[in-house]
TORROTOR-175941 format. One record per residue (C-alpha): residue number from 1; residue in one letter; y, x, z. Coordinates in nm, 4 decimals. Layout:
# TORROTOR-175941
[NUM; "A"; [Y; X; Z]],
...
# end
This chain:
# TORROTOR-175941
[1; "X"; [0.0000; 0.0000; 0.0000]],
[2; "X"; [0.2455; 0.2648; 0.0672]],
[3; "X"; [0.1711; 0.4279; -0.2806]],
[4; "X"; [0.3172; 0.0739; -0.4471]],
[5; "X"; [0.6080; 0.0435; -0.2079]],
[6; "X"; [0.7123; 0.4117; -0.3397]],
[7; "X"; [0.6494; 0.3080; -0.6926]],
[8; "X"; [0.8289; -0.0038; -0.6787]],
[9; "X"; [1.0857; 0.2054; -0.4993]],
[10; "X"; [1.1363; 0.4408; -0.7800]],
[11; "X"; [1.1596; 0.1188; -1.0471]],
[12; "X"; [1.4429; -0.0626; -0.8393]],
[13; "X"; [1.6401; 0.2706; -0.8016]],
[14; "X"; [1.5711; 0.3115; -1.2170]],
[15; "X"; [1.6190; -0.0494; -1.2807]],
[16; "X"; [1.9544; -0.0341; -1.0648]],
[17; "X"; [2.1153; 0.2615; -1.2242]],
[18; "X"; [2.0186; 0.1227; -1.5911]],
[19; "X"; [2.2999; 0.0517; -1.8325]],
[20; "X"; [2.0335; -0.1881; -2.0052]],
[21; "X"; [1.8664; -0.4151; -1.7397]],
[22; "X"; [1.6388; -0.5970; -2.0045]],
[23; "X"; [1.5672; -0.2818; -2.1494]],
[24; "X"; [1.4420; -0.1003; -1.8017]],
[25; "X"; [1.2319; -0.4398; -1.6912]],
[26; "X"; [1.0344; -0.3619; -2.0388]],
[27; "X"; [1.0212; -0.0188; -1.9282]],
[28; "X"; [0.8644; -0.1078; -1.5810]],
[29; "X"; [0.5919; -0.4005; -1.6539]],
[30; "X"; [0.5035; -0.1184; -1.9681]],
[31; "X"; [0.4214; 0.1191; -1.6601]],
[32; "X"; [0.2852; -0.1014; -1.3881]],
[33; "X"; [0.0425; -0.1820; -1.6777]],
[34; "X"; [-0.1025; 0.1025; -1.7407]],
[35; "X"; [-0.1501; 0.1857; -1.3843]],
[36; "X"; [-0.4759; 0.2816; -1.3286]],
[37; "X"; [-0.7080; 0.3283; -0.9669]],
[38; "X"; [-0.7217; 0.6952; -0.9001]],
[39; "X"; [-1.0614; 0.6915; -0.7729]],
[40; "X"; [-1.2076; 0.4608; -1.0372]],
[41; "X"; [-0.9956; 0.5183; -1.3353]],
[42; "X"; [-0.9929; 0.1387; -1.3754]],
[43; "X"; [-0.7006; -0.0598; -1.4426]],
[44; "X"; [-0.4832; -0.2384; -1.2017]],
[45; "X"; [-0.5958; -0.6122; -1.0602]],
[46; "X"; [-0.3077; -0.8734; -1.1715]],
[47; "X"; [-0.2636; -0.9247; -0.7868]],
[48; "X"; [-0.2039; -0.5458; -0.7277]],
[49; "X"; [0.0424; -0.5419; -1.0487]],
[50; "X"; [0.2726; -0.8578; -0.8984]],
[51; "X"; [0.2517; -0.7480; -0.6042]],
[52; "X"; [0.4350; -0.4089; -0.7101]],
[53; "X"; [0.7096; -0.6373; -0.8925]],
[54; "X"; [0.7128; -0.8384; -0.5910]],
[55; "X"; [0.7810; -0.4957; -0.3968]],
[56; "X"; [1.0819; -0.4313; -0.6920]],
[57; "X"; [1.2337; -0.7746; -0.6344]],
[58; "X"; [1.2111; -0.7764; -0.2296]],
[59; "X"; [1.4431; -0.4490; -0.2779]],
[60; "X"; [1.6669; -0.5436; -0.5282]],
[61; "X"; [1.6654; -0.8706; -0.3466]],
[62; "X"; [1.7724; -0.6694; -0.0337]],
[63; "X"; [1.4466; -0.7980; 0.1529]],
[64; "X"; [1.2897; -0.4326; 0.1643]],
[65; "X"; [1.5251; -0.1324; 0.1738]],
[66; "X"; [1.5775; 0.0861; -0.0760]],
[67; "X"; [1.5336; 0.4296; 0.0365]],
[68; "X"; [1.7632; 0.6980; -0.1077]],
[69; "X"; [1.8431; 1.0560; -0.0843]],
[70; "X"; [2.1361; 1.1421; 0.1386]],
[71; "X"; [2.3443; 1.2346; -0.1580]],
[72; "X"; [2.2314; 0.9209; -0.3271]],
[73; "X"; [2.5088; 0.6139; -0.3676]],
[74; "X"; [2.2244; 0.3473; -0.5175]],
[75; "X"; [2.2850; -0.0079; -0.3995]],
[76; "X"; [2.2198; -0.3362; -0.6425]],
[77; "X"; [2.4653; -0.5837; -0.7036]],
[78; "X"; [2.4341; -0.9219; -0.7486]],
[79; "X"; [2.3689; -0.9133; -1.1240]],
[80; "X"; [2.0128; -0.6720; -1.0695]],
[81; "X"; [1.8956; -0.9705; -0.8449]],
[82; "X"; [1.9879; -1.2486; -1.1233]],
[83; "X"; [1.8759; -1.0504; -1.4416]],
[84; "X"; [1.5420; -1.0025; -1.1817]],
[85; "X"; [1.5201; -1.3885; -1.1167]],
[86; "X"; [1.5604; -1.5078; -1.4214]],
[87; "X"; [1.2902; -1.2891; -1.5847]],
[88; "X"; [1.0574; -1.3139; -1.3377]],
[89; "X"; [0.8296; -1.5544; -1.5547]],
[90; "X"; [0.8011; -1.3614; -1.8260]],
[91; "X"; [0.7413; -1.0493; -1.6250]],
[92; "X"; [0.4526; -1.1842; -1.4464]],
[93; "X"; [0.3334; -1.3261; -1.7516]],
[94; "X"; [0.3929; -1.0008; -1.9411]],
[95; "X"; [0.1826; -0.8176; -1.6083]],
[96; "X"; [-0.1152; -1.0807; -1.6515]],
[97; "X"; [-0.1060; -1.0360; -2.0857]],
[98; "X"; [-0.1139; -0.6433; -1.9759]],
[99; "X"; [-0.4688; -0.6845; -1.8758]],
[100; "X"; [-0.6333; -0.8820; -2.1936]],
[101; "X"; [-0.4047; -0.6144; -2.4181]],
[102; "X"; [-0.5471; -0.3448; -2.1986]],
[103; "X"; [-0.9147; -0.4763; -2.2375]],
[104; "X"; [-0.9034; -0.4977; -2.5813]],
[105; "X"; [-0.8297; -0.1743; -2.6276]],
[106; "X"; [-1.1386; -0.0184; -2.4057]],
# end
Protein backbone atom coordinates (compact mmCIF):
# COMPACT_ATOMS: atom_id res chain seq x y z
CA UNK A 1 0.00 0.00 0.00
CA UNK A 2 2.65 2.45 0.67
CA UNK A 3 4.28 1.71 -2.81
CA UNK A 4 0.74 3.17 -4.47
CA UNK A 5 0.44 6.08 -2.08
CA UNK A 6 4.12 7.12 -3.40
CA UNK A 7 3.08 6.49 -6.93
CA UNK A 8 -0.04 8.29 -6.79
CA UNK A 9 2.05 10.86 -4.99
CA UNK A 10 4.41 11.36 -7.80
CA UNK A 11 1.19 11.60 -10.47
CA UNK A 12 -0.63 14.43 -8.39
CA UNK A 13 2.71 16.40 -8.02
CA UNK A 14 3.12 15.71 -12.17
CA UNK A 15 -0.49 16.19 -12.81
CA UNK A 16 -0.34 19.54 -10.65
CA UNK A 17 2.61 21.15 -12.24
CA UNK A 18 1.23 20.19 -15.91
CA UNK A 19 0.52 23.00 -18.33
CA UNK A 20 -1.88 20.34 -20.05
CA UNK A 21 -4.15 18.66 -17.40
CA UNK A 22 -5.97 16.39 -20.05
CA UNK A 23 -2.82 15.67 -21.49
CA UNK A 24 -1.00 14.42 -18.02
CA UNK A 25 -4.40 12.32 -16.91
CA UNK A 26 -3.62 10.34 -20.39
CA UNK A 27 -0.19 10.21 -19.28
CA UNK A 28 -1.08 8.64 -15.81
CA UNK A 29 -4.00 5.92 -16.54
CA UNK A 30 -1.18 5.04 -19.68
CA UNK A 31 1.19 4.21 -16.60
CA UNK A 32 -1.01 2.85 -13.88
CA UNK A 33 -1.82 0.43 -16.78
CA UNK A 34 1.02 -1.03 -17.41
CA UNK A 35 1.86 -1.50 -13.84
CA UNK A 36 2.82 -4.76 -13.29
CA UNK A 37 3.28 -7.08 -9.67
CA UNK A 38 6.95 -7.22 -9.00
CA UNK A 39 6.92 -10.61 -7.73
CA UNK A 40 4.61 -12.08 -10.37
CA UNK A 41 5.18 -9.96 -13.35
CA UNK A 42 1.39 -9.93 -13.75
CA UNK A 43 -0.60 -7.01 -14.43
CA UNK A 44 -2.38 -4.83 -12.02
CA UNK A 45 -6.12 -5.96 -10.60
CA UNK A 46 -8.73 -3.08 -11.71
CA UNK A 47 -9.25 -2.64 -7.87
CA UNK A 48 -5.46 -2.04 -7.28
CA UNK A 49 -5.42 0.42 -10.49
CA UNK A 50 -8.58 2.73 -8.98
CA UNK A 51 -7.48 2.52 -6.04
CA UNK A 52 -4.09 4.35 -7.10
CA UNK A 53 -6.37 7.10 -8.92
CA UNK A 54 -8.38 7.13 -5.91
CA UNK A 55 -4.96 7.81 -3.97
CA UNK A 56 -4.31 10.82 -6.92
CA UNK A 57 -7.75 12.34 -6.34
CA UNK A 58 -7.76 12.11 -2.30
CA UNK A 59 -4.49 14.43 -2.78
CA UNK A 60 -5.44 16.67 -5.28
CA UNK A 61 -8.71 16.65 -3.47
CA UNK A 62 -6.69 17.72 -0.34
CA UNK A 63 -7.98 14.47 1.53
CA UNK A 64 -4.33 12.90 1.64
CA UNK A 65 -1.32 15.25 1.74
CA UNK A 66 0.86 15.77 -0.76
CA UNK A 67 4.30 15.34 0.36
CA UNK A 68 6.98 17.63 -1.08
CA UNK A 69 10.56 18.43 -0.84
CA UNK A 70 11.42 21.36 1.39
CA UNK A 71 12.35 23.44 -1.58
CA UNK A 72 9.21 22.31 -3.27
CA UNK A 73 6.14 25.09 -3.68
CA UNK A 74 3.47 22.24 -5.17
CA UNK A 75 -0.08 22.85 -3.99
CA UNK A 76 -3.36 22.20 -6.42
CA UNK A 77 -5.84 24.65 -7.04
CA UNK A 78 -9.22 24.34 -7.49
CA UNK A 79 -9.13 23.69 -11.24
CA UNK A 80 -6.72 20.13 -10.70
CA UNK A 81 -9.70 18.96 -8.45
CA UNK A 82 -12.49 19.88 -11.23
CA UNK A 83 -10.50 18.76 -14.42
CA UNK A 84 -10.03 15.42 -11.82
CA UNK A 85 -13.89 15.20 -11.17
CA UNK A 86 -15.08 15.60 -14.21
CA UNK A 87 -12.89 12.90 -15.85
CA UNK A 88 -13.14 10.57 -13.38
CA UNK A 89 -15.54 8.30 -15.55
CA UNK A 90 -13.61 8.01 -18.26
CA UNK A 91 -10.49 7.41 -16.25
CA UNK A 92 -11.84 4.53 -14.46
CA UNK A 93 -13.26 3.33 -17.52
CA UNK A 94 -10.01 3.93 -19.41
CA UNK A 95 -8.18 1.83 -16.08
CA UNK A 96 -10.81 -1.15 -16.51
CA UNK A 97 -10.36 -1.06 -20.86
CA UNK A 98 -6.43 -1.14 -19.76
CA UNK A 99 -6.84 -4.69 -18.76
CA UNK A 100 -8.82 -6.33 -21.94
CA UNK A 101 -6.14 -4.05 -24.18
CA UNK A 102 -3.45 -5.47 -21.99
CA UNK A 103 -4.76 -9.15 -22.38
CA UNK A 104 -4.98 -9.03 -25.81
CA UNK A 105 -1.74 -8.30 -26.28
CA UNK A 106 -0.18 -11.39 -24.06
Amino acid sequence: MAKYRLMANKWAKEFITAKDKKYALNSIIYNINYLVYSSTKEPLTYQDRSLIFKHIFDIIAGREPLIVQEDEQIKPDFSDITVLFERRNFVLKQLSAGLKKQAELN
